[in-house]
LOLUMMAR-922172 format. One line per 3 residues: number of its first residue (from 1); their letters; for each residue x, y, z of N, C-alpha, C. Coordinates in Angstrom, 3 decimals, decimal comma. Layout:
N
NUM) A) X Y Z X Y Z X Y Z | ... $
// end
This chain:
224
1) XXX) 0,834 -1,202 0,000 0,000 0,000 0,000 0,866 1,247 0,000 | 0,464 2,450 -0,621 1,105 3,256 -0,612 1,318 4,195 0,717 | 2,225 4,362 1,527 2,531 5,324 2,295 2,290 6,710 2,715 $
4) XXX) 1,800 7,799 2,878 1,563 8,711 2,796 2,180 9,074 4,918 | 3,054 10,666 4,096 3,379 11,225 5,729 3,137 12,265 5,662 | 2,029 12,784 7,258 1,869 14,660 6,734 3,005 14,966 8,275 $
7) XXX) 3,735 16,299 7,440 4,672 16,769 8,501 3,824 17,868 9,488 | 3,732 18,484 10,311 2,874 19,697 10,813 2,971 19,844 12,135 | 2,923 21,394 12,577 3,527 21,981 13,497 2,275 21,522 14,911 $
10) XXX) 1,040 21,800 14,196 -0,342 21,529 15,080 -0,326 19,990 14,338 | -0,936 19,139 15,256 -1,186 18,093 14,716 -3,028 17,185 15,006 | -3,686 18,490 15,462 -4,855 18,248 15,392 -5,573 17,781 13,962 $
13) XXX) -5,420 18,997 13,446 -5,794 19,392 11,933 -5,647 17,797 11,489 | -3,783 18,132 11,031 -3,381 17,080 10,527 -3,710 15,550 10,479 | -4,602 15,343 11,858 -5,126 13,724 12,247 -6,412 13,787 11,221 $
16) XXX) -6,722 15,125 11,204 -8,008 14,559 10,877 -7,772 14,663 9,145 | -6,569 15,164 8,618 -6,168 14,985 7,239 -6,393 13,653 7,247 | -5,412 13,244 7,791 -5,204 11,717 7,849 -5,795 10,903 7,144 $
19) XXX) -7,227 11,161 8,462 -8,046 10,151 8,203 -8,935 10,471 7,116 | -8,998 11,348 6,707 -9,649 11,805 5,398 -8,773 10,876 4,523 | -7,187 11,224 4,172 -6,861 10,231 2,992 -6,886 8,578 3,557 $
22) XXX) -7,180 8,320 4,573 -6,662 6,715 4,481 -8,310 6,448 4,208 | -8,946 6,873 4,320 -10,352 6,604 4,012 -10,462 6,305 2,498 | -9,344 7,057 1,394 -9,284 7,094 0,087 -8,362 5,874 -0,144 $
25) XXX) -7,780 5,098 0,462 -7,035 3,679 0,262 -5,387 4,291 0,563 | -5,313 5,304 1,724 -3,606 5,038 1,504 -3,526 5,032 3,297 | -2,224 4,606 3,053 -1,480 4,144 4,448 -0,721 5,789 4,827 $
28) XXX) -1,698 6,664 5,858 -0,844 7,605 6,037 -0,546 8,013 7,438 | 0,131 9,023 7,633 0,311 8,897 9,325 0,769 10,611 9,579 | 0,958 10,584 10,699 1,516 12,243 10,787 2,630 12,462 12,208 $
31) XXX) 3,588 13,010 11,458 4,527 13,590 12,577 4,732 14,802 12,677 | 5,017 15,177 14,026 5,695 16,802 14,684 6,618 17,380 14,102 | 6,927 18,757 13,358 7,675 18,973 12,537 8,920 19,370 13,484 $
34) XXX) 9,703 18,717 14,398 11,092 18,649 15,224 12,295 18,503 14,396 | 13,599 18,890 15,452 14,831 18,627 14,903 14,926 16,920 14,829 | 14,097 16,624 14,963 14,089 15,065 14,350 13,199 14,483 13,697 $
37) XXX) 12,907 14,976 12,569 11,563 15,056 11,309 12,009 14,203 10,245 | 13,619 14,448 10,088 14,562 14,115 9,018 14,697 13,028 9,154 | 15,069 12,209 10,804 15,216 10,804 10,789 14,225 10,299 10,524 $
40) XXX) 13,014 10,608 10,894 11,592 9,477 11,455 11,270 10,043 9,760 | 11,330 10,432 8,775 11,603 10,315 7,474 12,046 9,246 6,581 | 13,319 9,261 7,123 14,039 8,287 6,744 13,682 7,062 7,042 $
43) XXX) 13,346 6,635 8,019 13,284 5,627 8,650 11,774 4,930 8,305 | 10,986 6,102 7,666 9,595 5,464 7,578 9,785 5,507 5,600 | 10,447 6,170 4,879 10,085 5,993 3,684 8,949 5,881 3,206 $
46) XXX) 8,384 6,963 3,295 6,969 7,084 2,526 6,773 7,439 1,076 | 6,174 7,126 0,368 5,992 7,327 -1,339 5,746 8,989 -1,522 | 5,308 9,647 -0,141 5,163 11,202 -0,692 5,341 11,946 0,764 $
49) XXX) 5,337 13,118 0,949 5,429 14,127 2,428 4,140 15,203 1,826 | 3,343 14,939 2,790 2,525 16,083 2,827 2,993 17,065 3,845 | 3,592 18,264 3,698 4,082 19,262 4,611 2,974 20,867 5,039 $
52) XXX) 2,632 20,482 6,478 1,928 21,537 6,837 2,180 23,000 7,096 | 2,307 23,971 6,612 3,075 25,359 6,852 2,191 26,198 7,483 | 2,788 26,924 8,361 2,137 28,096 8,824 3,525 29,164 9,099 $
55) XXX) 2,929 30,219 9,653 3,767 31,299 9,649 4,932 30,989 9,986 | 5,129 29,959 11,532 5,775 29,548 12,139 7,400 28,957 11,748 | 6,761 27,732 11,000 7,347 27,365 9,789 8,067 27,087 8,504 $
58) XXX) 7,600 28,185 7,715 7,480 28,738 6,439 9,129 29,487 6,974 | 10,270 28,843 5,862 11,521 29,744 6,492 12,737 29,298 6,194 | 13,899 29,207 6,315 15,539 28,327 5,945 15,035 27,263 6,400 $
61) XXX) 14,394 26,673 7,341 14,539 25,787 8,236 13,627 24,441 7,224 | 12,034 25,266 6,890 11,191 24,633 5,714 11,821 24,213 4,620 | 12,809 24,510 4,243 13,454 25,100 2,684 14,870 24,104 2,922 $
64) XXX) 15,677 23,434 4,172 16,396 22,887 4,235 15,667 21,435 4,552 | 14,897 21,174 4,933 14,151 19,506 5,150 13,338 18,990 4,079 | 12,908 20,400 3,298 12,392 20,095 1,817 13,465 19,302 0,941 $
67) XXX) 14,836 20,054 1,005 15,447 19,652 0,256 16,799 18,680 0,948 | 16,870 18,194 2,008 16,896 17,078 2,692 16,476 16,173 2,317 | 14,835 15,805 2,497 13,921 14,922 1,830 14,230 14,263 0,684 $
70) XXX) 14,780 15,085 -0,343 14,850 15,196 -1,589 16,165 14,435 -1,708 | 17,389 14,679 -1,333 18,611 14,543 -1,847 18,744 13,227 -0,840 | 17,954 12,685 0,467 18,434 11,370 0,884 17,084 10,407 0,435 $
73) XXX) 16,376 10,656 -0,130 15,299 9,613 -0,533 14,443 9,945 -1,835 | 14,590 10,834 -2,523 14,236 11,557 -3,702 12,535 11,623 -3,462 | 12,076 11,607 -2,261 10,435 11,564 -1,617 9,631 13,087 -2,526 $
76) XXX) 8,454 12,998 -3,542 7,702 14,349 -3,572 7,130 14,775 -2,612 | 6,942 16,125 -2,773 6,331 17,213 -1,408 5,470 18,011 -1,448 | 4,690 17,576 -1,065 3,524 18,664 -1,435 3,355 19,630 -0,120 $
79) XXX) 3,365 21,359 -0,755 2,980 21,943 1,079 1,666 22,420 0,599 | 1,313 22,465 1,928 -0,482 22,981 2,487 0,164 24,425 3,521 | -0,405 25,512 2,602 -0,084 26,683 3,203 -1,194 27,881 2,754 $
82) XXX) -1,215 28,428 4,050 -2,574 29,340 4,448 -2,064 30,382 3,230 | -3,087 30,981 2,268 -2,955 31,970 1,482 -2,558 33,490 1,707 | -2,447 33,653 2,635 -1,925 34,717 3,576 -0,537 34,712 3,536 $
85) XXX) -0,057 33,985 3,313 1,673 33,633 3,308 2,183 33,138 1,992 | 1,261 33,112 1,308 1,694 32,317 -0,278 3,141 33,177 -0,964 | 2,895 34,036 -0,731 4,116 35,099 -1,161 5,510 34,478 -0,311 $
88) XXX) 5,132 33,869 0,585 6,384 33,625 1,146 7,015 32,103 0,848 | 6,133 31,276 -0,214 6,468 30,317 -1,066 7,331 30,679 -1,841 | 9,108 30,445 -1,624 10,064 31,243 -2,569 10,119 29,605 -3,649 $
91) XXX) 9,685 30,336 -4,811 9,924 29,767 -6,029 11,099 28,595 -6,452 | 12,367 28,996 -5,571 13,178 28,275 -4,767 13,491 27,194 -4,910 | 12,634 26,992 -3,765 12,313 25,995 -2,948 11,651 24,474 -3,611 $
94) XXX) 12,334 23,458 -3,199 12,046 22,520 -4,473 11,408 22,067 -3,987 | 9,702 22,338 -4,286 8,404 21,283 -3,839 7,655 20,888 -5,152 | 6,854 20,086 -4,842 6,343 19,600 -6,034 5,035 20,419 -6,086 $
97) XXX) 4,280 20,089 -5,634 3,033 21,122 -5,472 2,246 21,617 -3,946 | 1,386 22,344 -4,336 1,145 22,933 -2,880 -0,457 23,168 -3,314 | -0,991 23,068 -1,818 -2,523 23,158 -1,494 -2,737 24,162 -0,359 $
100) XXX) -3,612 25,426 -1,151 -3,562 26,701 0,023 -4,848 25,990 0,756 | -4,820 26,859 2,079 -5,697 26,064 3,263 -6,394 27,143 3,235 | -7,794 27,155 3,721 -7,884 25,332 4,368 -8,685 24,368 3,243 $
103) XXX) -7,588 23,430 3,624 -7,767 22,023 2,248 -9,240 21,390 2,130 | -9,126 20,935 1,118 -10,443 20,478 0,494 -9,774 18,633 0,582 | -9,954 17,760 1,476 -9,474 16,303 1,130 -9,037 15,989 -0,141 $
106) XXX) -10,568 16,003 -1,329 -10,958 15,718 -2,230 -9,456 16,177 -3,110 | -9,213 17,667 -3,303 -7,852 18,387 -3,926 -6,855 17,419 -3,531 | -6,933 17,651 -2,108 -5,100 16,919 -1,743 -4,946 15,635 -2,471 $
109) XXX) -6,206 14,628 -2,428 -5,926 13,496 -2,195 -5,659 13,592 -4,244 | -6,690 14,238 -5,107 -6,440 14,576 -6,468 -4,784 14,955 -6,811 | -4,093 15,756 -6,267 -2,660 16,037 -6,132 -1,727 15,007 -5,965 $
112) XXX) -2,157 14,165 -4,395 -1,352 13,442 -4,524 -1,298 12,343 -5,530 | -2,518 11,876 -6,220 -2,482 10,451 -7,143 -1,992 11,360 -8,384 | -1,988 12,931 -8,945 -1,132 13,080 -10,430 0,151 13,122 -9,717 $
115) XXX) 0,973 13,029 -8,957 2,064 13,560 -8,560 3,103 12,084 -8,559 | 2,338 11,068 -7,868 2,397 9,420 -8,226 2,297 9,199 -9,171 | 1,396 9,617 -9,782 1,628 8,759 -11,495 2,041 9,069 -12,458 $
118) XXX) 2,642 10,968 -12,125 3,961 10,903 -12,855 5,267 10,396 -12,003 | 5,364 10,255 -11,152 6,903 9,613 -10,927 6,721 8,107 -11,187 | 5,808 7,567 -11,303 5,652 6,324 -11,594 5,855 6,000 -13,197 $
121) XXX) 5,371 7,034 -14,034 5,865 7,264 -15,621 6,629 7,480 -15,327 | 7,353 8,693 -14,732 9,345 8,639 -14,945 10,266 7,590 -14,710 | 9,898 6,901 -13,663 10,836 5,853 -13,031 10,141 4,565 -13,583 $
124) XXX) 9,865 4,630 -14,691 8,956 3,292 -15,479 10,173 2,427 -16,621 | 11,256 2,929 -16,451 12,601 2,062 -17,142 13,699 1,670 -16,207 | 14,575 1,151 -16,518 15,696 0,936 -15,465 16,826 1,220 -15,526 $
127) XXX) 17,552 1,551 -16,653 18,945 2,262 -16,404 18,724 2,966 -17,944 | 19,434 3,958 -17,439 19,795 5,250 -19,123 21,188 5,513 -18,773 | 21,771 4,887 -19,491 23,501 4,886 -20,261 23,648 6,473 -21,087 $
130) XXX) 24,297 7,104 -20,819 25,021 8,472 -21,776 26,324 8,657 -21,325 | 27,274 7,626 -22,313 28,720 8,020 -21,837 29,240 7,603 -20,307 | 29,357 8,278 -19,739 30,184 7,902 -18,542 29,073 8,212 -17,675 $
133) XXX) 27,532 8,789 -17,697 26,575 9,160 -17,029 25,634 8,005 -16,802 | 25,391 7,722 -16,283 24,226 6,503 -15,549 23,162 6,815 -14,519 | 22,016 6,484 -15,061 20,909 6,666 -14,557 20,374 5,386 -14,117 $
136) XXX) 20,463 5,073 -12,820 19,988 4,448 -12,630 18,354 4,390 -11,748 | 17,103 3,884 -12,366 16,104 4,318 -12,154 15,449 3,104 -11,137 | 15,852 2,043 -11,019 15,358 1,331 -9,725 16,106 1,374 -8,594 $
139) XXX) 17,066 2,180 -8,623 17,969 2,696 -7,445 17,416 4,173 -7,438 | 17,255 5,066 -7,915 16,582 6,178 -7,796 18,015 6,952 -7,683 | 19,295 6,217 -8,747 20,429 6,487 -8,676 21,158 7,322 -9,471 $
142) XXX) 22,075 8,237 -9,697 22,824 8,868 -10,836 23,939 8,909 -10,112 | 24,904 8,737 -11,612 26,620 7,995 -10,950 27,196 8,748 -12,288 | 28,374 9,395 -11,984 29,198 9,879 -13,331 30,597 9,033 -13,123 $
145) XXX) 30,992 8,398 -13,889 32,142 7,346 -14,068 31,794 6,684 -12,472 | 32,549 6,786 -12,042 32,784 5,848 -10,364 32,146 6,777 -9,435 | 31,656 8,307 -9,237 31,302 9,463 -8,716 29,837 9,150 -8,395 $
148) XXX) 29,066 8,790 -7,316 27,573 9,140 -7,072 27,119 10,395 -7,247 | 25,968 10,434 -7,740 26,213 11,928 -7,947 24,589 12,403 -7,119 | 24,880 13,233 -5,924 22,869 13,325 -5,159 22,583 14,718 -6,023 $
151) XXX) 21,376 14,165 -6,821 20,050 15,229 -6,849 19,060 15,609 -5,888 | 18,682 16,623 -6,157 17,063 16,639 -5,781 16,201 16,462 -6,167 | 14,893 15,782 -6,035 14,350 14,895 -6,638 13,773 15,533 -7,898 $
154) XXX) 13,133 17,020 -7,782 12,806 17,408 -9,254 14,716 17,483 -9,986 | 15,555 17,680 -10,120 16,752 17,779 -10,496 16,675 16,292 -11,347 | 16,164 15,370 -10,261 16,298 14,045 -11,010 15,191 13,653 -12,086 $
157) XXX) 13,898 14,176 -11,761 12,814 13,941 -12,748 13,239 14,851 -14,127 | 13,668 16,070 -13,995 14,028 16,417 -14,982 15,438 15,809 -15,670 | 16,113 15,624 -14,937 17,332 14,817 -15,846 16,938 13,467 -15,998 $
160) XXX) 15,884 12,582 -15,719 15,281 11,644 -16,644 14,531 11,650 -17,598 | 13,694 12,867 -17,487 12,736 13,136 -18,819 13,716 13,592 -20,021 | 14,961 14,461 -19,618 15,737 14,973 -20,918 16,529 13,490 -21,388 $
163) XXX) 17,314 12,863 -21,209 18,074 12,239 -20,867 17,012 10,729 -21,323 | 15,719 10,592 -21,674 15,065 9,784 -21,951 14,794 10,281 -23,400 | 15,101 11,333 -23,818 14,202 11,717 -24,860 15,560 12,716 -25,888 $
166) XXX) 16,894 11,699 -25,597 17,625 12,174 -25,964 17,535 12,918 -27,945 | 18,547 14,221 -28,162 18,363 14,253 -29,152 17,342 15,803 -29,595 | 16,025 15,579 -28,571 15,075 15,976 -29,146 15,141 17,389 -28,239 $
169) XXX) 14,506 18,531 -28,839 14,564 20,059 -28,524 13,682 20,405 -27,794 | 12,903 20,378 -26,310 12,150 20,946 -25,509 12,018 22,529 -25,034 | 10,948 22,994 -25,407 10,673 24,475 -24,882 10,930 24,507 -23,085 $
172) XXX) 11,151 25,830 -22,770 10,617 25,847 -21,318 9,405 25,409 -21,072 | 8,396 25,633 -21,478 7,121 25,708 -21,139 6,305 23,986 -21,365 | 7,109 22,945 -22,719 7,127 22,175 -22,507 7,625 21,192 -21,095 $
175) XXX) 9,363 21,955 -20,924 9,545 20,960 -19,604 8,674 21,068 -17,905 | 8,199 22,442 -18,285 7,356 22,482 -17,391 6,112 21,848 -16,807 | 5,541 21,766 -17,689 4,022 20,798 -18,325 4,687 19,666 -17,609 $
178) XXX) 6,048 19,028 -18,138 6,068 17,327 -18,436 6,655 17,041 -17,433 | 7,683 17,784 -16,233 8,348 17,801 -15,483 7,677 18,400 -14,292 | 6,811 19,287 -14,018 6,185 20,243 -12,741 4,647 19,741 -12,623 $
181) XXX) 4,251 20,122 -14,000 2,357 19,796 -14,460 2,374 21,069 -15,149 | 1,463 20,787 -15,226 0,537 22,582 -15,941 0,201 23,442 -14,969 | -0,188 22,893 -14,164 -0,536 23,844 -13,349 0,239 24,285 -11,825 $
184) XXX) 1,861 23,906 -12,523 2,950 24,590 -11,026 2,631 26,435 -11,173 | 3,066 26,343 -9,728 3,149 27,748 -9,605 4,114 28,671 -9,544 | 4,506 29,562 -10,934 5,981 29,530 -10,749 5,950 29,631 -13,071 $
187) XXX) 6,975 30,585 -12,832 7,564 30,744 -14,498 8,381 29,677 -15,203 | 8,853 30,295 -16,229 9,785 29,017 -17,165 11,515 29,474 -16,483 | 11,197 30,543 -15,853 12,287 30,449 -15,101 13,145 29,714 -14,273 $
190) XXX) 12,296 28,907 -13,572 12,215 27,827 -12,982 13,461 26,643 -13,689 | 12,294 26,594 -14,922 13,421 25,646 -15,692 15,287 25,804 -15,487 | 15,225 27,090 -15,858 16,847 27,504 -16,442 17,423 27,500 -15,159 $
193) XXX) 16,501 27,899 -13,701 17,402 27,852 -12,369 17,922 26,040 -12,188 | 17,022 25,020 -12,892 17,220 23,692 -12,802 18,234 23,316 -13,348 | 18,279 23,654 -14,628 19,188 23,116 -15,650 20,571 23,611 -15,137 $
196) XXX) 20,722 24,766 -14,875 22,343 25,450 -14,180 22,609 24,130 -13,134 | 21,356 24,356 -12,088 22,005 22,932 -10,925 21,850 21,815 -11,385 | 21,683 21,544 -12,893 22,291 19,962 -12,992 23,455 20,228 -13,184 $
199) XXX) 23,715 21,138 -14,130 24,915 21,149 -14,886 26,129 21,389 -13,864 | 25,752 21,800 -13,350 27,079 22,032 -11,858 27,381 20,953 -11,455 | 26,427 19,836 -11,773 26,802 18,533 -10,193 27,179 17,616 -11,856 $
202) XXX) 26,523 17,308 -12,946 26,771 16,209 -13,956 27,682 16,570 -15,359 | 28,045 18,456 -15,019 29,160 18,736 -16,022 30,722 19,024 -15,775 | 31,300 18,695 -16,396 32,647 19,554 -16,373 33,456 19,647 -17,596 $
205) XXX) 34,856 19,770 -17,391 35,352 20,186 -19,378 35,160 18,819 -19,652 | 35,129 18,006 -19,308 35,287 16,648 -19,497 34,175 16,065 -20,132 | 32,946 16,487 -19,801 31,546 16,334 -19,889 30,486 16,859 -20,235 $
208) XXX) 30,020 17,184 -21,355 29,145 18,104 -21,773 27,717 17,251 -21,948 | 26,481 17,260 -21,092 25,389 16,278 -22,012 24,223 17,302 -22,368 | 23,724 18,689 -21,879 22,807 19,181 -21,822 23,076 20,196 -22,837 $
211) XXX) 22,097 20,819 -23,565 22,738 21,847 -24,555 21,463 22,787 -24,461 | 21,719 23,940 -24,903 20,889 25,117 -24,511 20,406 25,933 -26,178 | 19,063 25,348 -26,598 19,040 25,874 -27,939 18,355 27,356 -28,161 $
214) XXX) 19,340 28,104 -28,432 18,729 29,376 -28,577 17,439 29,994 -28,629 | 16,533 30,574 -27,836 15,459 31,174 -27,895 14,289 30,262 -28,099 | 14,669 28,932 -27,598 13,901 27,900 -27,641 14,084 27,327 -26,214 $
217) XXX) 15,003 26,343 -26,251 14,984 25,754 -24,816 15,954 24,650 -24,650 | 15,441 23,721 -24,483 17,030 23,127 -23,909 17,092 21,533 -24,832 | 18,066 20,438 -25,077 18,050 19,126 -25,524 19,027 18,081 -24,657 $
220) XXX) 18,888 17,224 -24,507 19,789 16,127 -24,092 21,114 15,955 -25,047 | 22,166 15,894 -25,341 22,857 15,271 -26,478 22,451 13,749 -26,665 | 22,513 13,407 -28,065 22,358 12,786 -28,197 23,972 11,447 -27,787 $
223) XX) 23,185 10,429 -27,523 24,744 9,466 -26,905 25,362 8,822 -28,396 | 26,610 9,292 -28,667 27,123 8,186 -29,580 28,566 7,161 -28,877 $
// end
């Protein structure tokens, strides 16, 4: 069964999230958002993090366990944050999607099954070979020659969608759609802040795989 964890500062609310989604067929549970959020994370491996924000919250502190999450278990994240503070959702910040409060079950639980069944299309092959680059997709792995190399988990969905579809010329606005949804919140800007942090961790003179097509958008090289 699928897993589901909501993180949150109050954990009244949150119980009764809960039981709203396990009522919809998932296995979910909820913990105290503490300096020990990161282990009982780890340790529970859940298929997604539902993260509760409030003023409190919302901050370096949000913005470092987001992307924690991400780089030791490649887990999606969805935050639930009061519309009053939406401005303080920095674009940033690598979440997958977000639900302003107060939540509608019906939404969250809609969010979380497109959010699953695209990582379930991405991670639907098992290794992508380019040169000395390896993707490995039932390890939820990327390795450059002998080098592990940690993403964050959108870092990694997008360097499997390019990197699957080698060759071929994607708009911003395409990788957005195919990589975020249609309906992220947030410009094609987004994209180009992504593509720089792959290229930092999977390029060097040694290594070129991503290419940047003028006034269009970006391609995989193709592998020969």
């Amino acid at each position: 069964m699928i897993s589901l964890l909501i993180i949150a500062n109050e954990t009244d609310q949150a119980r009764n999230l809960s039981s709203e989604i396990t009522r919809r067929g998932y296995a979910c549970s909820v913990t105290l958002k503490d300096e020990n959020t990161l282990e009982r994370v780890m340790k529970q491996a859940p298929n997604l993090v539902l993260m509760d924000v409030d003023g409190l919250s919302v901050g370096s502190g949000f913005r470092d366990l987001c992307q924690r999450i991400r780089q030791e278990r490649h887990i999606p994240v969805i935050v639930l944050i009061p519309r009053e503070i939406l401005d303080s959702l920095s674009l940033s910040t690598d979440i997958d999607d977000f639900v302003v409060k107060p939540w509608e079950a019906t939404e969250v639980t809609a969010r979380i099954k497109r959010i699953l069944a695209r990582k379930e299309s991405i991670d639907s092959e098992d290794i992508i070979e380019c040169g000395d680059l390896v993707v490995d997709l039932a390890k939820c792995q990327i390795s450059l020659g002998d080098k592990l190399i940690m993403l964050t988990f959108r870092e990694y969905q997008l360097l499997k969608f390019l990197a699957s579809n080698q060759g071929k010329v994607f708009a911003r606005e395409t990788l957005l759609d195919k990589v975020w949804g249609w309906d992220y919140y947030g410009g094609d800007r987004t994209v180009d802040v992504h593509i720089r942090r792959l290229r930092s961790k999977i390029e060097d003179r040694n290594h070129s795989f991503i290419e940047t097509v003028r006034n269009i958008g970006y391609r995989f090289k193709e592998n020969t």
